[in-house]
C-alpha positions in Angstrom: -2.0 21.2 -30.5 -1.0 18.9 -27.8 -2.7 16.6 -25.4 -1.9 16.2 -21.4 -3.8 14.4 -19.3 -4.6 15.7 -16.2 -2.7 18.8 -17.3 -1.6 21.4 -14.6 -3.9 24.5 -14.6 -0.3 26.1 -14.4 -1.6 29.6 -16.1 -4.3 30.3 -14.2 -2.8 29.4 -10.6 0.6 30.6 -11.2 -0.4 34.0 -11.3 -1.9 33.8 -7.7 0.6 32.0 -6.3 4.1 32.4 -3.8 6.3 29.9 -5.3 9.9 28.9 -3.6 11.3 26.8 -6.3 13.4 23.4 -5.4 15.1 22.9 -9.2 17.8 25.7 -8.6 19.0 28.5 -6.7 15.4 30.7 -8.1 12.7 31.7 -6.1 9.6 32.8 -7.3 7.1 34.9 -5.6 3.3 35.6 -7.3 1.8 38.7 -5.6 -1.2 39.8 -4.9 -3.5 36.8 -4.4 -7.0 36.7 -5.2 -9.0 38.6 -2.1 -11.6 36.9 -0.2 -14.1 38.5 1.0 -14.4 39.2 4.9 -17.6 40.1 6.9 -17.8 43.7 7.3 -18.3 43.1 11.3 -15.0 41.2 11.4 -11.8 43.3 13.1 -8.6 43.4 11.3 -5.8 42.3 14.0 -2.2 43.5 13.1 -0.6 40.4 12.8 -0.3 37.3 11.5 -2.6 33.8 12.2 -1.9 33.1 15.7 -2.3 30.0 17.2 -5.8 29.0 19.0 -4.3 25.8 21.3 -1.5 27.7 22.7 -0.7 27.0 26.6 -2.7 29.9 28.2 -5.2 30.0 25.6 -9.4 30.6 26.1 -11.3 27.1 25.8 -12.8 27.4 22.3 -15.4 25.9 20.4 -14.9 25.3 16.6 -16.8 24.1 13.5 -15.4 23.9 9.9 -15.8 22.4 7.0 -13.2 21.6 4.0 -14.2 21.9 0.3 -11.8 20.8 -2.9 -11.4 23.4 -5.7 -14.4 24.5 -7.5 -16.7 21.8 -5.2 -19.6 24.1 -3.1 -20.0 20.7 -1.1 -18.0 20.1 1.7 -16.0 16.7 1.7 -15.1 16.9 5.5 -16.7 18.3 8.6 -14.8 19.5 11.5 -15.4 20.1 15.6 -13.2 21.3 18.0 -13.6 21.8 21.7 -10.8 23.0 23.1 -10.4 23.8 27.1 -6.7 22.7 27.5 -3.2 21.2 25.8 -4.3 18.3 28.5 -7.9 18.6 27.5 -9.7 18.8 24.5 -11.8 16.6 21.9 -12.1 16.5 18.2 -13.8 15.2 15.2 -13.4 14.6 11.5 -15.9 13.4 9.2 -15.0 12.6 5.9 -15.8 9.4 3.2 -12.3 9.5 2.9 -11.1 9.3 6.1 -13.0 9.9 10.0 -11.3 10.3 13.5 -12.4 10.8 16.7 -9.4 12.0 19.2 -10.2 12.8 22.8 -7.0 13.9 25.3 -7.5 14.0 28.8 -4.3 14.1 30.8 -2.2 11.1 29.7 -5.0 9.3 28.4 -5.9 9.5 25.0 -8.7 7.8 22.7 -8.5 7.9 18.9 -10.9 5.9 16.5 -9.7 5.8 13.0 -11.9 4.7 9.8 -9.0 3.8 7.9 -5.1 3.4 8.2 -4.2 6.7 6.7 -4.7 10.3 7.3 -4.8 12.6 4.0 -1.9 14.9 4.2 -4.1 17.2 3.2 -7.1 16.7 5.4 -4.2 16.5 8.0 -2.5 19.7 7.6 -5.6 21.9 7.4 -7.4 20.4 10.5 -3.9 21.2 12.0 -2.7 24.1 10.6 -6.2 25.9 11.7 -6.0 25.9 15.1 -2.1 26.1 15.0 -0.4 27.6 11.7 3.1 27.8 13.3 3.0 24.3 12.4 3.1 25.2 8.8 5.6 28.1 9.6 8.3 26.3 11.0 8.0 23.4 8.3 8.6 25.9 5.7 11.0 25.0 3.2 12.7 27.4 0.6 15.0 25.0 -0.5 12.1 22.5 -1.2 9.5 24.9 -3.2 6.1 24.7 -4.5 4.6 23.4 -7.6 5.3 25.6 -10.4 5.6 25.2 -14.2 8.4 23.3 -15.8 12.1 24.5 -14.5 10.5 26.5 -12.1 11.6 29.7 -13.7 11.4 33.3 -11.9 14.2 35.6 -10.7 11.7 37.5 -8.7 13.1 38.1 -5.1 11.6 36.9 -1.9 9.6 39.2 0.3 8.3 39.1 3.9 9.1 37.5 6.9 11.0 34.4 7.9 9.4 31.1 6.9 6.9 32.7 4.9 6.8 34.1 0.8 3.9 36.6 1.1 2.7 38.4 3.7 0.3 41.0 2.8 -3.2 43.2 3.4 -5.7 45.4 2.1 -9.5 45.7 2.3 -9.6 42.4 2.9 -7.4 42.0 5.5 -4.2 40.3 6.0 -3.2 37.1 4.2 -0.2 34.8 4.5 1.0 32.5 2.1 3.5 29.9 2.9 6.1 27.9 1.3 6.1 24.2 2.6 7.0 21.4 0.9 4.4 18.7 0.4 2.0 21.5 3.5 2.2 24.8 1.6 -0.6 26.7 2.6 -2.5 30.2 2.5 -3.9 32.4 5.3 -6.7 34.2 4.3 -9.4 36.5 6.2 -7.6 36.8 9.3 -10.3 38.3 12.3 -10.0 38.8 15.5 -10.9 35.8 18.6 -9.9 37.0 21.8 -8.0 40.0 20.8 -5.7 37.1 19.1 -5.8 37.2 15.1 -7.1 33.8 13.4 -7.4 32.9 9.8 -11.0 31.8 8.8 -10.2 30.8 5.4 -6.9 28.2 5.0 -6.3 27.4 1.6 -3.9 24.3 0.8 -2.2 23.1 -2.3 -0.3 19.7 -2.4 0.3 20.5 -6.0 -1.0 22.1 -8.8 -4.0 19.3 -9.1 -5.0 19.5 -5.8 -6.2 22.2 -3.7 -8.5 22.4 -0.8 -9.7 24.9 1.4 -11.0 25.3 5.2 -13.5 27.4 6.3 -14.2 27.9 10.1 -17.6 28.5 10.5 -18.1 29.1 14.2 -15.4 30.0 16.4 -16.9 30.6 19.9 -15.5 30.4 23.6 -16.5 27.1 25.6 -17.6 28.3 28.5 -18.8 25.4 31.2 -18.1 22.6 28.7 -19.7 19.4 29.3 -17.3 16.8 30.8 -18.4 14.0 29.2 -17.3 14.9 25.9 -14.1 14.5 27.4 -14.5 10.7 29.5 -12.1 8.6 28.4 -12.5 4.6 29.6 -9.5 3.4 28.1 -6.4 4.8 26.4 -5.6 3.7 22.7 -2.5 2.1 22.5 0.5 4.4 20.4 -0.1 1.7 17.9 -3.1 2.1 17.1 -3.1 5.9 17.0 -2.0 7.3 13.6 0.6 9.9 14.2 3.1 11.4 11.1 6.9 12.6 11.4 9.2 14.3 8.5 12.1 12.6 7.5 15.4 13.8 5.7 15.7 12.4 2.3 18.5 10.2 3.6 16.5 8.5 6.4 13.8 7.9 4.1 16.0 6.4 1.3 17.7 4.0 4.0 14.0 2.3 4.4 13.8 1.8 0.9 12.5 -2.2 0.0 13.8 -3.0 -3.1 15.5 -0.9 -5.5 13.4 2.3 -6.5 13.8 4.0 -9.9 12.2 6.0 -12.1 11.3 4.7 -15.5 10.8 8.3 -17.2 7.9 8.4 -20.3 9.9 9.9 -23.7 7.8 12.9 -23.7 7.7 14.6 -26.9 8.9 18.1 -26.4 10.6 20.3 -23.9 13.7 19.2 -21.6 14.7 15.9 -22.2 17.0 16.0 -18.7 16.8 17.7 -15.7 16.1 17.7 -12.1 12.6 16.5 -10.3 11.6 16.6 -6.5 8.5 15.0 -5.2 6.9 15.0 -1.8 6.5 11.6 -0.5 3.6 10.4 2.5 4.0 7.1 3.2 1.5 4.8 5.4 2.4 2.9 8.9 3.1 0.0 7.0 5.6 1.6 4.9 2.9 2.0 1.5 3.7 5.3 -0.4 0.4 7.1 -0.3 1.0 10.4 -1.8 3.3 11.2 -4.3 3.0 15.6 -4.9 5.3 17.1 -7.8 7.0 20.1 -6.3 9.0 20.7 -9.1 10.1 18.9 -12.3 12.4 19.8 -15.4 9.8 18.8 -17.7 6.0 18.6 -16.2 4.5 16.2 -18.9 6.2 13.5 -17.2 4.4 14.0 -13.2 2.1 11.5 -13.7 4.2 8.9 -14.9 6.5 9.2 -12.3 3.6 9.7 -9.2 2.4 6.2 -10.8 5.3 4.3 -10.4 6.2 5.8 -6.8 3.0 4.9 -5.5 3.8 1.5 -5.9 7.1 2.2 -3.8 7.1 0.4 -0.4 9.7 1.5 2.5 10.1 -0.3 6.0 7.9 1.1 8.2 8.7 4.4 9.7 9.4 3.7 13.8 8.6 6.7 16.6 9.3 6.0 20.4 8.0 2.0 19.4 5.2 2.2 17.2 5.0 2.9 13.7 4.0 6.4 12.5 3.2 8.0 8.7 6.0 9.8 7.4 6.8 12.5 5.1 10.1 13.5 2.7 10.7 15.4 -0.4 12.6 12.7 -2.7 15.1 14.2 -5.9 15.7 12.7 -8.8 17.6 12.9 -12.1 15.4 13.2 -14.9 16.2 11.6 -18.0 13.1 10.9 -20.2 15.8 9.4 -23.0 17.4 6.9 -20.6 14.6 4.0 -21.2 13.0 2.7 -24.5 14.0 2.6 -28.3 16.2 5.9 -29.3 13.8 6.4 -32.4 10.1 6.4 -32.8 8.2 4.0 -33.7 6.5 3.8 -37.3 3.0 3.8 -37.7 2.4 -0.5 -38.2 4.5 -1.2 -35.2 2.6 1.4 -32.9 -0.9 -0.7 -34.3 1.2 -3.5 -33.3 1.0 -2.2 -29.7 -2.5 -1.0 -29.5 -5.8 -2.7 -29.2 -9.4 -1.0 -29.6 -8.0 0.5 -32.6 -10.3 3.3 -33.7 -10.2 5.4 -36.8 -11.2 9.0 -37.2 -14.6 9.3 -38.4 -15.1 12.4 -40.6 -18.1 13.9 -43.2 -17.6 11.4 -46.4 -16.2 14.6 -48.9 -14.2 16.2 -46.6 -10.8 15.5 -47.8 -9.5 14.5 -50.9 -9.1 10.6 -50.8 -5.6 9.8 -50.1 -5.5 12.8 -47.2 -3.3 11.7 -44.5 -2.4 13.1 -40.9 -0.3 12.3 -38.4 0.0 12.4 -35.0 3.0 11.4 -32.5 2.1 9.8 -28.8 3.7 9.2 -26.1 3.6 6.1 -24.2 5.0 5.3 -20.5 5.7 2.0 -19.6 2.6 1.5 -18.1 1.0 1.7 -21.5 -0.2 5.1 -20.7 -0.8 7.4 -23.5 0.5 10.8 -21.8 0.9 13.6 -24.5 0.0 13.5 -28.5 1.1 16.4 -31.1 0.2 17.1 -34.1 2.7 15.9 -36.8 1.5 16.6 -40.4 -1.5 17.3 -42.5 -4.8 19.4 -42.4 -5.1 21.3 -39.2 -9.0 20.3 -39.4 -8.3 16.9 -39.1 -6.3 16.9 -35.8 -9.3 16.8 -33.5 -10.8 13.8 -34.6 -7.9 11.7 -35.2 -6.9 12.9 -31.7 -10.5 11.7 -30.7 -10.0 8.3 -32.0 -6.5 7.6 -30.5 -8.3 8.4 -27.0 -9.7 5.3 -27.5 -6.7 3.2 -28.3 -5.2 0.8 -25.4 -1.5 0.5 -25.5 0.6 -2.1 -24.4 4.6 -0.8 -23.4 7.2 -2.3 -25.9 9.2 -5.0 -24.0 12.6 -5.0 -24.1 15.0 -8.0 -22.3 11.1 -8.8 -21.2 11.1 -5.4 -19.5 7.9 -3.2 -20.2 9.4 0.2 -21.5 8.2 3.8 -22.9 8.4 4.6 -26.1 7.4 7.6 -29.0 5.3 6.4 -31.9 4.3 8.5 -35.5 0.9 7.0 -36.0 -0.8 7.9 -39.5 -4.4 8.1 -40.5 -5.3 8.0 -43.9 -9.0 9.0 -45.7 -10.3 7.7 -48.3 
């Protein structure tokens, strides 16, 4: 039996979903998503999501809201009134993170509740009035989250820029490989004989996922002019805007020297390769770290940890700063920090405070019983995977209980805080 926190729902999602792997030459494609259903009065256009805001295009009028996996509330709103590329207004309201933007010729307004847009948040509220923004960003080499090594030999179907193009009652769907902005088209209908997806479903990784739903879509017809007045311009510094860097620009702007101090997880590969998708802030803060794809999973959140404290020089764009985005590779070696063997069970309690023991039925075992668990510990002091070691299977879940309660310090050593493998041993008497 083993423990992960935050563990990946890897079985469930990996069955619906078109992977392009980053940790080799694979790629792996999951077919047949799960169908949404469409409202029986909807059309079914014979293409893909077009885009709503292209030059040319009818002024629109749209409402949507965006949910997180298994949440019926919504955790944003959006509205869009669209009449022009010159001219158009929208809003986001979120607790996370609001906007108002207004364009109206070369003047533009934009009022920001906090120094950071969500990439998330961000690439749905883009990619639903324009998914070609997700098309062209799409990365085969860079891949999506899968399970550890990112193993399938299946071969890539549909079009360029895209893993999964397909249809059937429900009408078409898309599904798009992008690091860091991969994304799913579902429920495509017709808007001025132009097809749009209603349903956009995201995944940053396998934690995350969030999903768009347009709600009204509607032409604008005599729109009222003051939605669009603009007083005064906001300067380019004080507008939040985001640009994708190579790995080699970002790694340029790097403050201080960044490494990885892998966690000695307990099983599966010890070495490998890892590649996560990096948003970092105006001011150079990493504020999103996404796994796309990792020799040995068990150590994600470890590493996401220690990259969010990661700070870069901030990220200039024709004079002000912007967000930006890269996919960062490393060498995984979960070996490479800490003691070689693991710990015994009095130098583990040495380590820990809030030392609980196992509480079990008085009877239960013949006194003497023992059982063992091994942990692993990052250098955080992190407890991030237990096993069972040895003695009665009954046993294992409440001395597994118990060590949920421990707090762990990381062993120093050369006053460095450093991971480290323990055998801990609970004996009943």
């Amino acid at each position: 039996m083993r423990f992960q926190p935050q563990a990946f729902l890897a079985c469930v999602l990996l069955t619906t979903l078109a992977a392009a792997v980053g940790c080799g030459n694979r790629t792996s494609v999951r077919r047949r998503p799960a169908p949404v259903p469409q409202d029986s009065a909807a059309s079914t256009p014979s293409g893909v999501p077009a885009s709503l805001i292209a030059p040319g295009s009818s002024p629109f009028q749209l409402k949507a809201v965006i949910k997180e996996r298994g949440d019926r509330n919504p955790i944003a709103r959006v509205e869009m009134s669209w009449v022009s590329p010159n001219k158009w207004r929208r809003t986001i309201q979120s607790d996370q993170f609001s906007q108002t933007l207004v364009v109206n010729g070369k003047k533009v307004f934009e009022q920001d509740s906090a120094n950071y847009f969500p990439l998330g948040l961000q690439t749905l509220v883009t990619a639903m009035v324009d998914p070609k923004s997700v098309l062209e960003a799409s990365d085969p080499g860079g891949g999506l989250p899968t399970k550890a090594n990112c193993g399938s030999d299946e071969p890539r179907i549909g079009g360029a820029g895209s893993n999964l193009i397909g249809g059937g009652p429900y009408g078409l769907r898309e599904t798009v490989a992008a690091s860091g902005r991969s994304m799913r088209f579902v429920n495509v209908q017709d808007f001025n004989a132009t097809g749009i997806a209603r349903l956009l479903v995201y995944w940053g990784n396998l934690d995350e996922r969030l999903t768009a739903e347009i709600t009204q879509l509607s032409e604008l017809n005599n729109p009222d002019e003051s939605l669009f007045s603009i007083t005064q311009s906001t300067v380019k510094g004080e507008r939040i805007r985001s640009t994708i860097l190579t790995e080699a620009e970002l790694q340029r702007l790097a403050l201080g020297v960044h490494s990885i101090i892998w966690p000695q997880v307990l099983d599966g590969s010890t070495t490998g390769t890892a590649k996560f998708y990096i948003s970092v802030d105006r001011f150079g803060q990493v504020r999103e770290a996404l796994p796309l794809c990792t020799a040995n999973e068990r150590s994600n959140d470890s590493a996401q940890r220690q990259i969010l404290r990661w700070k870069f020089k901030p990220v200039m764009k024709d004079g002000a700063s912007v967000q930006a985005e890269s996919t960062l590779t490393f060498t995984l070696d979960t070996r490479a920090w800490g003691p070689v063997s693991l710990l015994s069970d009095a130098e583990a309690r040495k380590l820990a405070s809030n030392i609980v023991e196992p509480e079990i039925p008085p009877g239960s075992v013949p006194a003497g019983t023992t059982y063992t668990l091994r942990a692993a510990i990052d250098s955080d002091g992190k407890l991030i995977e237990v096993i069972a070691a040895d003695g009665p299977a009954k046993l294992h879940q409440p001395c597994y209980q118990a060590l949920l309660k421990w707090h762990f310090s990381p062993i120093l050593q050369n006053g460095e805080p450093r991971p480290y493998r323990a055998e801990i041993k609970f004996e009943f008497q």
